[in-house]
C-alpha positions in Angstrom: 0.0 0.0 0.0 1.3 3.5 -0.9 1.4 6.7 1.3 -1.1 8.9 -1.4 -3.5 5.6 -0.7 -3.3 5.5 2.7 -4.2 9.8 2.5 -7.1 8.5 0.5 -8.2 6.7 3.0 -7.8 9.3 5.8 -9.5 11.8 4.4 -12.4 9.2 3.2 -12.9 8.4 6.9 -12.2 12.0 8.2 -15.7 12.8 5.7 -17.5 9.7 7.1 -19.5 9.2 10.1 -17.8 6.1 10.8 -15.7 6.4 13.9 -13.3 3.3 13.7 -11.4 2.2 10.4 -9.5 -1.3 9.4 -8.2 -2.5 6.1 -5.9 -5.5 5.5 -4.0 -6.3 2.4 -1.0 -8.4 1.4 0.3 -8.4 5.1 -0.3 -4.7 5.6 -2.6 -3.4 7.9 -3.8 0.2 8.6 -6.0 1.0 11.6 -8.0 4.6 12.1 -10.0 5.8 14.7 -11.5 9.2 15.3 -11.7 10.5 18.6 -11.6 14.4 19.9 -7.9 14.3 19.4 -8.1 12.0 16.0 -4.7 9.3 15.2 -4.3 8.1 12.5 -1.6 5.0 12.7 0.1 2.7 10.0 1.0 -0.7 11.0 3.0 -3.4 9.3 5.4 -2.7 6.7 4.5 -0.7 3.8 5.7 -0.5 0.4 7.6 3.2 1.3 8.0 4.3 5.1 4.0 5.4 6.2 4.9 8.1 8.7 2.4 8.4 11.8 0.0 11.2 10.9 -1.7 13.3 13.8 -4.5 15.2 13.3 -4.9 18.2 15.7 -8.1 18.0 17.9 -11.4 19.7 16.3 -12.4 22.8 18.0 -16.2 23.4 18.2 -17.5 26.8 19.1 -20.4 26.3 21.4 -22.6 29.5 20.3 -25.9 30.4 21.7 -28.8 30.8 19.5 -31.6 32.7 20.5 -35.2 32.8 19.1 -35.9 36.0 17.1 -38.0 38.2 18.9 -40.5 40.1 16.3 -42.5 43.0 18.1 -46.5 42.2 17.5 -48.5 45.6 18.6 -51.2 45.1 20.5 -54.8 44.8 18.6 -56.3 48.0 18.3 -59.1 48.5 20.7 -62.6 49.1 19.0 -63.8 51.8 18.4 -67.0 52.5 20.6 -69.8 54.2 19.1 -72.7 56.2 20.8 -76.0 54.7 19.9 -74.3 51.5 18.2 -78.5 50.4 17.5 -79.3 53.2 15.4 -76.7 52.7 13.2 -77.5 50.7 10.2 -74.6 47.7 9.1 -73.7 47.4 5.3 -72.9 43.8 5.0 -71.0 41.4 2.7 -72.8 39.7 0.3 -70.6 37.2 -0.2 -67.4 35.1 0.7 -64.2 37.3 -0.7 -61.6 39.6 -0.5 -62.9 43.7 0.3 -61.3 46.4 -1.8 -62.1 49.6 -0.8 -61.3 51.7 -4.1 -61.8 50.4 -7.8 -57.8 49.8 -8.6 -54.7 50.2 -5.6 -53.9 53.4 -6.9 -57.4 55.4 -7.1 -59.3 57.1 -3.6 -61.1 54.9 -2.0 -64.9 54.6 -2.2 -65.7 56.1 0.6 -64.1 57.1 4.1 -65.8 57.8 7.9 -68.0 61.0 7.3 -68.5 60.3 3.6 -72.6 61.1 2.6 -74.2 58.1 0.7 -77.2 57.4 -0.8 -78.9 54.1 -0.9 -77.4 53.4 -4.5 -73.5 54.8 -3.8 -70.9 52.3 -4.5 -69.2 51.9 -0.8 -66.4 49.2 -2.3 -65.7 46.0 -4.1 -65.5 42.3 -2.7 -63.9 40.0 -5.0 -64.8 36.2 -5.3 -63.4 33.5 -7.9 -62.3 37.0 -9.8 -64.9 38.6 -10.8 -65.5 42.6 -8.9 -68.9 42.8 -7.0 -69.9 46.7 -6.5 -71.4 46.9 -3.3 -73.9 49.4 -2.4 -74.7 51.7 0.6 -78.7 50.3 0.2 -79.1 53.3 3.3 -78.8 57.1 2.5 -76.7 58.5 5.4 -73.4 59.2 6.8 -70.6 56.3 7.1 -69.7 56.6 10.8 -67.1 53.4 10.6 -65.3 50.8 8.4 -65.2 47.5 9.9 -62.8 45.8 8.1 -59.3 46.8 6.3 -58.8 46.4 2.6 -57.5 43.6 1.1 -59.0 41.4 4.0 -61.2 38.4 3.3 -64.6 38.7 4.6 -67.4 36.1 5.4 -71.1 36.1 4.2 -73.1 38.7 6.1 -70.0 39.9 7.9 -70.7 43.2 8.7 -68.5 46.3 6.6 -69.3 49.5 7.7 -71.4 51.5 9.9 -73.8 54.0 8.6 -75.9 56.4 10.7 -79.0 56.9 8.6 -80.1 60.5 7.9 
């Protein structure tokens, strides 16, 4: 066995997970074992002198890994409105997702204090792609909206508040 064969070797078992290593062949023998401090040793004779190859001890750095911390702020608080009964609720129609202007970069339909009639388009809910117009159905004032845009909404969930005039 030659010396650039035995260096195979080494570094074939230094990139295993195997922690002892014997071969035998032709009244050679060559023994590895990995420990902290890894030796490598040749015994028998050998073709050329095998010299005794150390290998120095592996040094792991112990580091501490902590969990990200992401900042969540707190849920806003609702808003409380005075006479809550008398206000009348524009609700969704459908299952979808609430828009509350025609494309992301015109005004929005409407916004708290806006005046609407009973037929003024108050936003859009999209379902399976196709842009539903909803209306007020109320003449009044929109005191509240109840949900933010781009947010999917339930059947009858309730979208704004109107206080009827």
């Amino acid at each position: 066995m030659k010396v650039q064969e035995i260096r195979e070797l080494i570094k074939l078992v230094d990139q295993s997970n195997i922690e002892e290593f014997v071969f035998e062949s032709e009244g050679s023998k060559v023994k590895m074992k990995k420990n902290t401090g890894v030796t490598y040793s040749v015994v028998k004779d050998v073709q050329e002198e095998a010299p005794k190859v150390e290998a120095a001890p592996v040094q792991i750095e112990k580091t501490e890994v902590k969990p990200a911390v992401q900042e969540v702020p707190a849920p806003e608080a609702p808003k409380v409105v005075e006479n809550a009964e008398n206000l009348h609720k524009i609700t969704s129609p459908m299952v979808g997702t609430f828009y509350q202007s025609p494309s992301p970069d015109a005004d929005v339909y409407v916004k708290p204090g806006s005046k609407v009639s009973d037929e003024t388009v108050v936003c859009i809910v999209e379902a399976m792609k196709l842009f539903n117009e909803i209306e007020a159905e109320v003449e009044g004032e929109i005191v509240e909206i109840l949900v933010k845009d781009g947010q999917l909404v339930e059947y009858g969930q309730p979208l704004f508040l109107v206080k009827p005039l």
